[in-house]
C-alpha positions, -999 to 999 in steps of 0.1 A, spaced: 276 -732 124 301 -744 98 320 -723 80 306 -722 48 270 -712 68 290 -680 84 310 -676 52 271 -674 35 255 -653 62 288 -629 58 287 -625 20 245 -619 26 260 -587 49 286 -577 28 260 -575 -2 239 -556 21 262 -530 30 275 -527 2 241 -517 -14 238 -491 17 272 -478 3 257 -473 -29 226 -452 -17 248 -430 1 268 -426 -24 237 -418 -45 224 -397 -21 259 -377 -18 259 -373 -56 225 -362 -55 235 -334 -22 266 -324 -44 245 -315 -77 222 -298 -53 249 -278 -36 263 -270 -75 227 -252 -81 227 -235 -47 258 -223 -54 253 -213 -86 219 -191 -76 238 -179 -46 268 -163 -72 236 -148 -91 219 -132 -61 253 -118 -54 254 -102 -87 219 -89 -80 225 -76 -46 257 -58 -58 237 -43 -88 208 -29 -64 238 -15 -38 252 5 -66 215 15 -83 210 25 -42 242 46 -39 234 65 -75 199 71 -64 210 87 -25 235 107 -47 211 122 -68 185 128 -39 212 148 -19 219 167 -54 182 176 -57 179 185 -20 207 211 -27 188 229 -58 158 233 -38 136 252 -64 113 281 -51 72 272 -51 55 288 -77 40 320 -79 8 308 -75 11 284 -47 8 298 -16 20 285 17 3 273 50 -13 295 77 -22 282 110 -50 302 122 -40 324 155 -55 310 186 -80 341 190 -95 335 155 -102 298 162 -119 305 197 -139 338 185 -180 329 190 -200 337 161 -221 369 159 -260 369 164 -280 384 143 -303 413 162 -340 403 167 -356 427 145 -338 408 113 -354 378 122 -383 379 107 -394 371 73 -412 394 46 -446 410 65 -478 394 43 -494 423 25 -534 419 26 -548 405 -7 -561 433 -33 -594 406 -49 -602 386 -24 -586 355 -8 -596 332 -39 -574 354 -63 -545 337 -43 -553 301 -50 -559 308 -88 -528 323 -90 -507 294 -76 -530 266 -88 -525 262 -127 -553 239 -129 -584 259 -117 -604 284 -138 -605 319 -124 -634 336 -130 
């Protein structure tokens, strides 16, 4: 190889490195911008997170201030019973036999086809 071929085939690297220079340097710009917005929307979430904190604090304060009034029920509202034991185990009461029967049939006054026209609208009593 002369030296005007190596001289050739060294400017042909140089030109290629030097375009991978480039890129990075591109790329660098590009990771710096993107850095610049991460930065910027980490400051903000800062802001936000310090914001909540102290709407947090205001709010515990004025729970424990409520939990100290602790206004009385109403008058109408009445609290909750357990039932004893004895009430909840208690078997329910049978009736006595004699009430277990329904009203005695009474023995028609006319006849067994007064009955019928009486009930049924429809038919013609005679």
């Amino acid at each position: 190889m002369t030296q005007e071929e190596e001289i050739a085939q060294l400017k042909k690297e140089l030109s290629k490195v030097l375009e991978r220079v480039s890129e990075m340097v591109e790329q660098l710009s590009k990771a710096g911008e993107r850095e610049s917005e991460y930065q910027k929307q980490l400051s903000a979430m800062r802001a936000e997170n310090h914001a909540l904190n102290e709407q947090l604090v205001r709010a515990n304060i004025r729970i424990e201030e409520l939990a100290k009034l602790k206004t009385p029920p109403a008058a109408f509202v009445k609290a909750n019973k357990k039932k004893p034991q004895e009430e909840q185990k208690k078997a329910r009461k049978k009736r006595d036999a004699k009430h277990n029967r329904g009203r005695p049939r009474s023995t028609p006054t006319r006849g067994s086809w007064s009955i019928g026209c009486s009930r049924a609208r429809t038919v013609i009593c005679v």
